[in-house]
ZALO-716452 format. One record per residue (C-alpha): x, y, z; residue number from 1. Coordinates in Angstrom, 1 decimal. Layout:
N
      xx      yy      zz  num
       X       Y       Z  NUM
...
//
This chain:
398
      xx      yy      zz  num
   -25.2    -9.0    24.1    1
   -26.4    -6.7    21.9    2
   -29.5    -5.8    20.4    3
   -29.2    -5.2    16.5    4
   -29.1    -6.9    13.8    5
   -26.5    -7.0    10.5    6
   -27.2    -8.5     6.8    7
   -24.0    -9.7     5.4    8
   -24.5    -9.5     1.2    9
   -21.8   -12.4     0.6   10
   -21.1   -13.7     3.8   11
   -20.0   -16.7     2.4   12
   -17.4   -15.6     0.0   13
   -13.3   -15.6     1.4   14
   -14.2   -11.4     2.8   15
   -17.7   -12.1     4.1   16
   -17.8   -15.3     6.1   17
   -14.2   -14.0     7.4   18
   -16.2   -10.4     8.2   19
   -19.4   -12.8     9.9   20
   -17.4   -14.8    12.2   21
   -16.3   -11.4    13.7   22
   -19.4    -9.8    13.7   23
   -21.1   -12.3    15.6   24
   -18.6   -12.4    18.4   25
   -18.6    -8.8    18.7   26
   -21.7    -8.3    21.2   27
   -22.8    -5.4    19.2   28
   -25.6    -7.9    17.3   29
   -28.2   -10.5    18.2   30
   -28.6   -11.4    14.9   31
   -26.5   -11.5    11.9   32
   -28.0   -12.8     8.6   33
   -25.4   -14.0     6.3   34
   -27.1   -13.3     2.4   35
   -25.7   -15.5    -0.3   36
   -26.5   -16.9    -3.4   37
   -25.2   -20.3    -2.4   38
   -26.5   -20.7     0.7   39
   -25.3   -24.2     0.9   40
   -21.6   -23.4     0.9   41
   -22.2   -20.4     3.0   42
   -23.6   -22.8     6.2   43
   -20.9   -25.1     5.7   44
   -18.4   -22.9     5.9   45
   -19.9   -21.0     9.2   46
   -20.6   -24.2    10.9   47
   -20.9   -23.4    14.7   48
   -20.9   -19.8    14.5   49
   -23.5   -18.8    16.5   50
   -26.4   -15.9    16.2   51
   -26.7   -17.0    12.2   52
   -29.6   -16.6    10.0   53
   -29.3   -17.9     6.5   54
   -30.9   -16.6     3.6   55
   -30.7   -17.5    -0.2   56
   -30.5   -14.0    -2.4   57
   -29.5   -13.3    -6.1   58
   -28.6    -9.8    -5.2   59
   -29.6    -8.8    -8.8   60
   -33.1    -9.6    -8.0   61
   -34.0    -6.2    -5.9   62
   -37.0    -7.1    -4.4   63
   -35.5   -10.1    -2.8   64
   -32.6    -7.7    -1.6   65
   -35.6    -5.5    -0.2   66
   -37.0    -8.2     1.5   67
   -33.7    -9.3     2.9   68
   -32.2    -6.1     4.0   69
   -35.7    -4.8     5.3   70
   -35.6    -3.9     9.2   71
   -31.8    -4.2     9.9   72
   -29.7    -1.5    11.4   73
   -26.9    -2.0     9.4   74
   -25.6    -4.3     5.9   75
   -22.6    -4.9     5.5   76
   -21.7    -5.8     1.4   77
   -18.8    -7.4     0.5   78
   -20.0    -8.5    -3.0   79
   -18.3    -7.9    -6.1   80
   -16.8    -6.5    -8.6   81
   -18.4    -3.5    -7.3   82
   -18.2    -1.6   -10.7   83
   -21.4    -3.7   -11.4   84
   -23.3    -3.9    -7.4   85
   -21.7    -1.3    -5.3   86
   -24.2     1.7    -6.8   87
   -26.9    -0.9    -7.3   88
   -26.5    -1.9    -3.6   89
   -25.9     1.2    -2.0   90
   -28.9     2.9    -3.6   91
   -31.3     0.0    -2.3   92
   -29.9     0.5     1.1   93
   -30.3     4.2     0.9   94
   -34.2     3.6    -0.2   95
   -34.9     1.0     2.2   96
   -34.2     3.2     4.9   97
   -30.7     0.4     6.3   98
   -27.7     2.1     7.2   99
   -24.8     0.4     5.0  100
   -21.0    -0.5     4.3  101
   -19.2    -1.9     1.5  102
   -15.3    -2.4     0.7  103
   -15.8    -1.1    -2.5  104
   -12.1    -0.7    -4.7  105
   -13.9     0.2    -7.9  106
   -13.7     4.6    -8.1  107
   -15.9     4.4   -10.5  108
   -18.5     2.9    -8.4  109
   -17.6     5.3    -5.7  110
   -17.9     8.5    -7.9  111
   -21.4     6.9    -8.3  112
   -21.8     6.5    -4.9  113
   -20.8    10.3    -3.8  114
   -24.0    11.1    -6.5  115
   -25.8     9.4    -3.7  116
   -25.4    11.2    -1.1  117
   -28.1    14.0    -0.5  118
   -30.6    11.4    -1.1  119
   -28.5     9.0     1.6  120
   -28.6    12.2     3.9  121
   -32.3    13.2     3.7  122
   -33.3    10.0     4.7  123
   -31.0     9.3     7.5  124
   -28.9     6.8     6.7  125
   -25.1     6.5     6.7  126
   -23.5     5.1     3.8  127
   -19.5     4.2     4.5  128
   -18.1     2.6     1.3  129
   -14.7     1.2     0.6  130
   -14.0    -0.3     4.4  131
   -11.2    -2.5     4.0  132
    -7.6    -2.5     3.4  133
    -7.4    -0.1     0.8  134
    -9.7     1.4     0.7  135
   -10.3     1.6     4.8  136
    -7.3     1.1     6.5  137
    -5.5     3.1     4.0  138
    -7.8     6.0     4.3  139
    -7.7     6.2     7.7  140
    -3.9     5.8     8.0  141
    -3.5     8.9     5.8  142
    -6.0    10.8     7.6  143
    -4.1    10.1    11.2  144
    -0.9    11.1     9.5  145
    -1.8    14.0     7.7  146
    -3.0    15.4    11.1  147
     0.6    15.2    12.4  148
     1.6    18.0     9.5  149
     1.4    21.3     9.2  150
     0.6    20.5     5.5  151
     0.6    17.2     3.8  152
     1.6    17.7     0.3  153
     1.4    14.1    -0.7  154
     0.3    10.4    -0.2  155
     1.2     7.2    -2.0  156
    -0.6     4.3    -0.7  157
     0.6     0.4    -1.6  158
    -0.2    -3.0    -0.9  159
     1.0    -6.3    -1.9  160
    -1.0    -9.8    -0.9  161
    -0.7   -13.4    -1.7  162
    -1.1   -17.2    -0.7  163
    -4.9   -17.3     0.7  164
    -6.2   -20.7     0.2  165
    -9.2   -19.3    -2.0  166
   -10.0   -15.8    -4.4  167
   -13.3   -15.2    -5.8  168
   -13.9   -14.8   -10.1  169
   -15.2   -11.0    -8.4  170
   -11.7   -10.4    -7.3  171
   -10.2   -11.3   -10.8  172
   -13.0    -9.8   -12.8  173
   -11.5    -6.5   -10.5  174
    -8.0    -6.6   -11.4  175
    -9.2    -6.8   -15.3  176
   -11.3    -4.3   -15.4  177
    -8.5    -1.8   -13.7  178
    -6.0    -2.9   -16.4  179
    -8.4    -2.2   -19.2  180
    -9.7     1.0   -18.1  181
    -8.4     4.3   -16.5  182
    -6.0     5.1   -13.6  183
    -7.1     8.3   -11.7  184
    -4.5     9.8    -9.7  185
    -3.3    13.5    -8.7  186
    -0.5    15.2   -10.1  187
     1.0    18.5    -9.2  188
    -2.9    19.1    -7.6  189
    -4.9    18.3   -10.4  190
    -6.4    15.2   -11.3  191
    -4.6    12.6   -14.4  192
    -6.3     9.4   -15.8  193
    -4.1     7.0   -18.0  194
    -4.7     3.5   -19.2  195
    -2.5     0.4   -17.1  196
    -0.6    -0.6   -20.3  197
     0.3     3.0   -21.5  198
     3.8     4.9   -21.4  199
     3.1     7.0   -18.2  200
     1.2     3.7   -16.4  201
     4.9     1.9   -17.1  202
     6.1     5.0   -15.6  203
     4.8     4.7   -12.2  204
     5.8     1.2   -11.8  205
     8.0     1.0    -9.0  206
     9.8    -0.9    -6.5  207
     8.9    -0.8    -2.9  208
     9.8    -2.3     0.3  209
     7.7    -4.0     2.2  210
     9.4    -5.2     4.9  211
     9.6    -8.8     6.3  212
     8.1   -11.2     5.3  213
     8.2    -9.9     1.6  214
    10.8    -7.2     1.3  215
    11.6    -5.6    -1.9  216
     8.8    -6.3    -4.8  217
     6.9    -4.6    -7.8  218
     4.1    -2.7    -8.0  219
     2.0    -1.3   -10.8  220
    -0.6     1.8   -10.6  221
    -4.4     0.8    -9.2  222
    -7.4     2.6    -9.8  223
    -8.3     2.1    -6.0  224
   -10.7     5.7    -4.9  225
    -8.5     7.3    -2.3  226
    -7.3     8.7    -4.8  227
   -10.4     9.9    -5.8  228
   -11.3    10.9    -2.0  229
    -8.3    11.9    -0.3  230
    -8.2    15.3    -2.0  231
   -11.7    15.9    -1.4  232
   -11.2    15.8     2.9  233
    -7.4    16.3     2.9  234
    -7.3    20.1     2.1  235
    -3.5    21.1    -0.3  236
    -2.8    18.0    -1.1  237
    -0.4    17.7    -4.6  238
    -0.1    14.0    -5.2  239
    -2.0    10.8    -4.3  240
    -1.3     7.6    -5.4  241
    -2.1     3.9    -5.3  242
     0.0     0.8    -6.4  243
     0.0    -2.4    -5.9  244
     0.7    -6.1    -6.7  245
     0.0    -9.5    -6.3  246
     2.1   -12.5    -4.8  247
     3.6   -14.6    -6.3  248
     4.2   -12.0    -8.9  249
     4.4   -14.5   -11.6  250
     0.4   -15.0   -11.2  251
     0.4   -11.5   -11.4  252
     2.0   -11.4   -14.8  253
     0.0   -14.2   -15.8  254
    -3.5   -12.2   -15.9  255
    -1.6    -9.1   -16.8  256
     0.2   -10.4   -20.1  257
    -3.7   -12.3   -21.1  258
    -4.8    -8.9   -20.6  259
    -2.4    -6.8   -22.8  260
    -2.9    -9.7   -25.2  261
    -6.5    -8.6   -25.7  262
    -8.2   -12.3   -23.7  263
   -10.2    -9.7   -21.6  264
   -12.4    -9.2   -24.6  265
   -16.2    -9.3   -23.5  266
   -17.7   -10.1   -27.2  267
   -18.4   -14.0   -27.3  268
   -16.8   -16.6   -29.7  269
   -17.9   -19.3   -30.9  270
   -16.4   -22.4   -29.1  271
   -17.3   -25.5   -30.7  272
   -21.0   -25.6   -30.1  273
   -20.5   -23.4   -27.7  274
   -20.7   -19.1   -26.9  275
   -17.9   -17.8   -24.5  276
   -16.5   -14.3   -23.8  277
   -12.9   -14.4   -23.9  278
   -13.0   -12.3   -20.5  279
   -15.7   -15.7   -18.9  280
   -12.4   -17.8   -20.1  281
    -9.8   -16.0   -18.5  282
   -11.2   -15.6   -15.2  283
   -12.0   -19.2   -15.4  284
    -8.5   -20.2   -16.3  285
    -6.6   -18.1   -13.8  286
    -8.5   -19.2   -11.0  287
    -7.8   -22.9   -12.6  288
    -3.9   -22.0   -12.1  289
    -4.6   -20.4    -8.6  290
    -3.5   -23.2    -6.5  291
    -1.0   -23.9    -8.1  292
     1.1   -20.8    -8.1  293
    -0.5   -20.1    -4.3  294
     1.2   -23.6    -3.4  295
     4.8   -21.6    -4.3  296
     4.4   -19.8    -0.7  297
     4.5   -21.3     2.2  298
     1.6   -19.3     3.9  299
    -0.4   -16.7     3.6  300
     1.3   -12.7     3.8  301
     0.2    -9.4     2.7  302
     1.7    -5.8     3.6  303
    -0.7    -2.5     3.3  304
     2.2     0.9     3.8  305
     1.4     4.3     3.7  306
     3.5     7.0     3.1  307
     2.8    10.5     3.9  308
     5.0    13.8     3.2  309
     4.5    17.6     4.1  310
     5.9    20.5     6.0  311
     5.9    20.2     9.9  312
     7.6    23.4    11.7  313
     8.6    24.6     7.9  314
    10.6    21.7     7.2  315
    10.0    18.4     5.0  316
     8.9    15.2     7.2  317
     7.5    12.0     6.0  318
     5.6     9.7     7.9  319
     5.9     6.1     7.0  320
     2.6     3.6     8.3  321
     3.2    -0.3     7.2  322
     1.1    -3.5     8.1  323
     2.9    -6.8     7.3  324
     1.6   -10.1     8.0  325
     2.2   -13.5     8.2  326
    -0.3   -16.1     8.2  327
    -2.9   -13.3     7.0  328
    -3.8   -12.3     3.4  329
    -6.8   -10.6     1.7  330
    -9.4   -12.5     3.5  331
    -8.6   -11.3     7.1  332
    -7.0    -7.6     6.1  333
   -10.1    -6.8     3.9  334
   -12.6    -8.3     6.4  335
   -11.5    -7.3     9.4  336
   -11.3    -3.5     9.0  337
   -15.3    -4.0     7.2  338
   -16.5    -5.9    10.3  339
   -14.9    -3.1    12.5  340
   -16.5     0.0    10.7  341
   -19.8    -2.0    10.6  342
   -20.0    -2.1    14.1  343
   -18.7     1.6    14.7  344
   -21.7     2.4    12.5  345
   -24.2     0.4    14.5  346
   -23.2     1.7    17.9  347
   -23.6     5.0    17.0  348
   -19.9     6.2    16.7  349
   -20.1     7.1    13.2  350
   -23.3     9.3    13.4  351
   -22.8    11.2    10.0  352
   -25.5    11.1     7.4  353
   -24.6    10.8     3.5  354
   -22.0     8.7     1.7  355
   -19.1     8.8     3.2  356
   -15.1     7.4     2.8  357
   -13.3     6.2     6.1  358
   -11.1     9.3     5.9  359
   -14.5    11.8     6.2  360
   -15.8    10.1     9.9  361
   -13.5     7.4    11.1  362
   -11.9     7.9    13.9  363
    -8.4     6.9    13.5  364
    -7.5     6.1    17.5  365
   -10.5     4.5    17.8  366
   -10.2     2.3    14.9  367
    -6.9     1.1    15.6  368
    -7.6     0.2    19.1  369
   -10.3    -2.0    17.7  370
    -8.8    -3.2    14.8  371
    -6.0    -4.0    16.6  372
    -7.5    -6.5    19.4  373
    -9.0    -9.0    16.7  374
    -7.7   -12.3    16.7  375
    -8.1   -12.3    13.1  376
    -4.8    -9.4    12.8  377
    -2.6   -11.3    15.3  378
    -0.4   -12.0    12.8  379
     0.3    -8.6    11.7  380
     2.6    -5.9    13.0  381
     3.0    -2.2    13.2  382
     5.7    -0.5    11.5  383
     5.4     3.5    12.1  384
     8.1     5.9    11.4  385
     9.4     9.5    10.7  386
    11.8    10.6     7.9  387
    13.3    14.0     8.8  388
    14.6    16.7     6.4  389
    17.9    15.1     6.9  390
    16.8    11.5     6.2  391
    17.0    10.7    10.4  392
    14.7     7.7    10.5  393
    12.4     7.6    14.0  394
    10.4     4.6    14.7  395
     7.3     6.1    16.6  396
     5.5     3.5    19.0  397
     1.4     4.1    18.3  398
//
């Protein structure tokens, strides 16, 4: 058993008590505190894990998050939306001296982040943000297969989840904020924002393949910060993109027509007696319809595929990477990849200083062959395959 100790900010919610329960069957700690505002629901849900420390925290009070982080060798954050704590969070970590991870999906959080990272570097500490499915996996995926080119040229990243018996308000204040703000994504080498609902975010809406057990479904452009990163460590890169949807697409639509109908509106109304924000409502009321449309699958499934082009030998190839699973949704493909870089971090495999995405110190063999062991991704399989210049498809076994 190991020695070190991990704060888990949110290890109650559906990413973090999925990320603790790993954790503290890894051997790497002797402790791991799980850090949540309800405390209660946190223990209950944890029940019988063992090497647990509870701790109460509003995270928005910082010197409580001092006092919490204070003296552990790494914390692992898995709160959001992370538009409003991953730079809060990350800068507290940075100060206090505690190495950190996040799975932060917000690039505007992460742009804040990179501002960070002198600062993160003079004092020591390693900051690896957006660890999970993508960002995380997705990063390091790309990275893997833009090794096996000459010169990658391109990478479009998509994912698809649904069915998991629970989803935080974080999660749907997330996907609101994304549809009401602006997409980043490069074009012909240079970087393009456009809004979700405009003419050129209809545009990149697209149909994809997923593979069993989903197949062909939708997707619509995310503001998810690979795209953001990728061209910073992937040198003569031309396009990066990000897409993605939700299952079953019809809950999807649900938040995206309230959206485009103007219910995300933060001013409040008065209700009655009453003072609500339209955008407090519509969280409330998805998440009211949750079950409900999650009961039209009959189990949990997700699918995370990369695809990578470029010029290997001086002719076009494509490399195609693709999770599925069955039985596993956000909870475990999100959680799973943050517990793994946690503890990369804390034994001393990741030893860069700064603020740093998966893609800039992750070692790709090494995180699959962890990843990969978990009983939490024993659902899930690995499709990997080559395109050719003459569209000869190669499944390649990792």
């Amino acid at each position: 058993m190991g020695d070190k100790k991990v704060v888990v900010l949110g290890g109650g919610g559906v990413v973090g008590r999925t990320a603790v329960k790993d954790l503290a069957k890894s051997g790497v700690f002797s402790e791991v505190v799980v850090a949540d505002k309800e405390v209660e629901k946190a223990r209950e849900h944890l029940e019988g894990v063992p090497r647990l420390s509870f701790v109460k925290a509003d995270l928005t009070e910082l010197s409580i998050l001092r006092e919490v982080i204070k003296g552990a060798d790494v914390v692992l954050n898995t709160v959001g939306p992370f538009y409003k704590f991953g730079p809060l969070l990350t800068r507290e970590a940075i100060r206090t001296g505690v190495n950190y991870v996040d799975i932060c999906d917000d690039y505007e959080a992460t742009l804040e982040q990179l501002k960070m990272d002198e600062e993160a570097r003079k004092r020591g500490v390693t900051v690896l943000t957006g660890m999970g499915s993508s960002p995380g996996v997705a990063n390091v995926v790309a990275k893997f297969c833009s090794q096996l080119l000459d010169q990658p040229e391109e990478i479009h990243i998509y994912h698809i989840h649904g069915g998991e018996p629970e989803e935080g308000p974080g999660v749907i204040y997330h996907r609101i904020h994304y549809m009401t703000g602006k997409i980043p994504m490069l074009k012909d080498g240079k970087m393009v924002y456009f809004g979700f609902f405009s003419e050129e975010g209809r545009r990149e809406i697209e149909e994809v393949d997923f593979y069993e057990p989903i197949g062909v479904a939708k997707v619509y452009p995310y503001p998810h910060p690979e795209t953001i990163t990728l061209p910073r460590y992937i040198p003569g890169l031309r396009k990066v993109t990000n897409k993605g949807s939700v299952l079953p697409l019809e809950y999807y639509e649900l938040l995206r027509e309230a959206v485009k109908m103007g219910l995300a509106d933060e001013k409040p109304l008065k209700v009655g007696g009453a003072s609500v924000a339209p955008i407090d409502f519509l969280v409330s009321f998805v998440l009211s319809k949750r079950k409900e449309y999650a009961s039209r699958l009959p189990e949990p499934v997700g699918c995370l595929k990369i695809v990578v082009r470029g010029r290997k030998g001086g002719k076009r190839m494509e490399y195609r990477f693709a999770i599925p699973s069955r039985g596993a949704g956000m909870g475990e493909g999100t959680a799973i990849p943050a517990s793994v870089g946690t503890q990369m971090v804390a034994r001393g495999e990741i030893e860069e200083k700064g603020v740093l995405p998966p893609e800039a110190c992750v070692d790709p063999m090494k995180f699959f062959e962890e990843a990969r062991s978990r009983e939490g991704m024993g659902g899930v399989r690995i499709i990997f395959e080559s395109v050719d210049e003459e569209g000869r498809v190669t499944s390649i076994p990792l």
